[in-house]
C-alpha positions as MATLAB code, in Angstrom:
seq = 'XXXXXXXXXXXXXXXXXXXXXXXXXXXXXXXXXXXXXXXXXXXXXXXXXXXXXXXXXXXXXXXXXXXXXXXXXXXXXXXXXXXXXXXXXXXXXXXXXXXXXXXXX';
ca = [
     -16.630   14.686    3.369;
     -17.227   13.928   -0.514;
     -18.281   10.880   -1.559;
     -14.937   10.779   -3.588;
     -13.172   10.711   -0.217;
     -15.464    8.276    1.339;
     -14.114    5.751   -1.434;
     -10.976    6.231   -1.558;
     -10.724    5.746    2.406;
     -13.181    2.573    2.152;
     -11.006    0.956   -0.609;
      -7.288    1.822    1.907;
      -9.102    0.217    4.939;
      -9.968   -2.724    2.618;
      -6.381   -2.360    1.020;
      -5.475   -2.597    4.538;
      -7.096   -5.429    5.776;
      -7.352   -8.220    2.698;
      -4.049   -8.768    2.028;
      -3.555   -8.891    5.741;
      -5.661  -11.582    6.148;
      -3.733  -13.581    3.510;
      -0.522  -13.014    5.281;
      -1.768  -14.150    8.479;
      -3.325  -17.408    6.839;
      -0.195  -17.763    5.607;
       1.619  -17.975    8.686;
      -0.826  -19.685   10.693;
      -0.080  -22.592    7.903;
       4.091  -22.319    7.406;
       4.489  -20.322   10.622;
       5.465  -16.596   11.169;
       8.550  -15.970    9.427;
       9.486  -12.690    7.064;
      12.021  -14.572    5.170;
       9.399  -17.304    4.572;
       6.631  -15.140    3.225;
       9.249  -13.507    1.238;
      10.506  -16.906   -0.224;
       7.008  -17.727   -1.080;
       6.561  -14.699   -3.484;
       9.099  -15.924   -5.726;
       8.161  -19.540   -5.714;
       6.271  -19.283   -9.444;
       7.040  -17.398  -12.387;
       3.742  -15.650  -12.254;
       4.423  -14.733   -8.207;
       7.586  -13.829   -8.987;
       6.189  -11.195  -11.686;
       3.383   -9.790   -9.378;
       6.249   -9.104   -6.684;
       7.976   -6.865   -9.099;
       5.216   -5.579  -10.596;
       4.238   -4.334   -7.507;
       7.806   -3.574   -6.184;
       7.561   -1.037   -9.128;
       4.466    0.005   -8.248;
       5.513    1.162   -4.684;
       8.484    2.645   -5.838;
       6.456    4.585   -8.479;
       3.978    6.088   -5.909;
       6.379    6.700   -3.272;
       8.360    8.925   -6.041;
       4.960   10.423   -6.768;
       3.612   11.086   -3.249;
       7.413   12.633   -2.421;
       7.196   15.148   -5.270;
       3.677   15.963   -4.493;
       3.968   16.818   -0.652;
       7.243   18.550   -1.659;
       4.888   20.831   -4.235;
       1.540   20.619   -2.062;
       3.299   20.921    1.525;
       0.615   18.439    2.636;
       2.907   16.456    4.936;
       0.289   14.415    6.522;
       0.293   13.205    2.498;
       3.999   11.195    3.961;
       2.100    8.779    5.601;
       1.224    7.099    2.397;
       4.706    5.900    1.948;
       5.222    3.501    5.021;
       1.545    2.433    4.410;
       2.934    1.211    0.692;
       5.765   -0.590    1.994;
       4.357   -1.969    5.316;
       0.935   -3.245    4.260;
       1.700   -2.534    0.541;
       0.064   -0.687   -2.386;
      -3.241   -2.059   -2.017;
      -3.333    0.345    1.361;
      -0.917    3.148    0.378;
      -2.287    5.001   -3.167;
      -6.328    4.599   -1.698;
      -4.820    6.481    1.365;
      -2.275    9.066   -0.421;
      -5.747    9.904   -2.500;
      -7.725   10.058    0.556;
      -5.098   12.263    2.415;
      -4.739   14.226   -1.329;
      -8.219   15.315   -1.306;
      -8.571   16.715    1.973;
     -10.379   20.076    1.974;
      -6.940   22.189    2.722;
      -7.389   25.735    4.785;
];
C-alpha cells in the first residue's frame, strides 16, 4: 500500500474518532440526546455557519462520490457516503480517497 493510501486512511480513522470524542463529551455533560446535540450547533452565529458549511460539504462529496462510483464502478467507493453523514466529513472524503486509490484488478 502507497504511502498516499496510508494517509488518507490515518487521517479517516482520526476523522473518525476526534469528533467522536467531542460528541461523547458532550453528552456525558447535557446527556445523550440527538435533538440536543443538534440544538447546540445552532446556538452561535459562528456554529450555526460551520453546520452549513459542512452540511454543504457532505452534500457536495456525496454528489461527487455518487458520480464517481457510477463512472469508476468501484462500489465499495458507497461506503463513503454513510461515513459523511454518520460520523461526518471529517471521516467520509479521507475514506472515499482511501477507497479511490485502491490498486483496482
Amino acid at each position: 500500500m502507497s504511502a498516499l493510501r496510508w494517509i488518507y486512511l490515518g487521517l479517516a480513522v482520526w476523522g473518525a474518532i476526534h469528533p467522536m470524542w467531542w460528541f461523547v463529551r458532550h453528552w456525558r455533560e447535557n446527556g445523550v440526546s440527538l435533538s440536543g446535540l443538534v440544538d447546540s450547533w445552532f446556538v452561535t452565529s459562528g456554529s450555526t455557519g460551520l453546520v452549513w458549511d459542512l452540511t454543504i460539504a457532505a452534500i457536495a462529496l456525496t454528489v461527487f462520490v455518487l458520480a464517481e462510483t457510477w463512472v469508476r464502478r468501484n462500489w465499495i467507493a458507497l461506503l463513503a457516503i454513510p461515513a459523511t453523514f454518520c460520523i461526518g466529513v471529517s471521516c467520509g472524503l479521507p475514506l472515499y480517497l482511501f477507497l479511490r486509490t485502491r490498486p483496482v484488478a
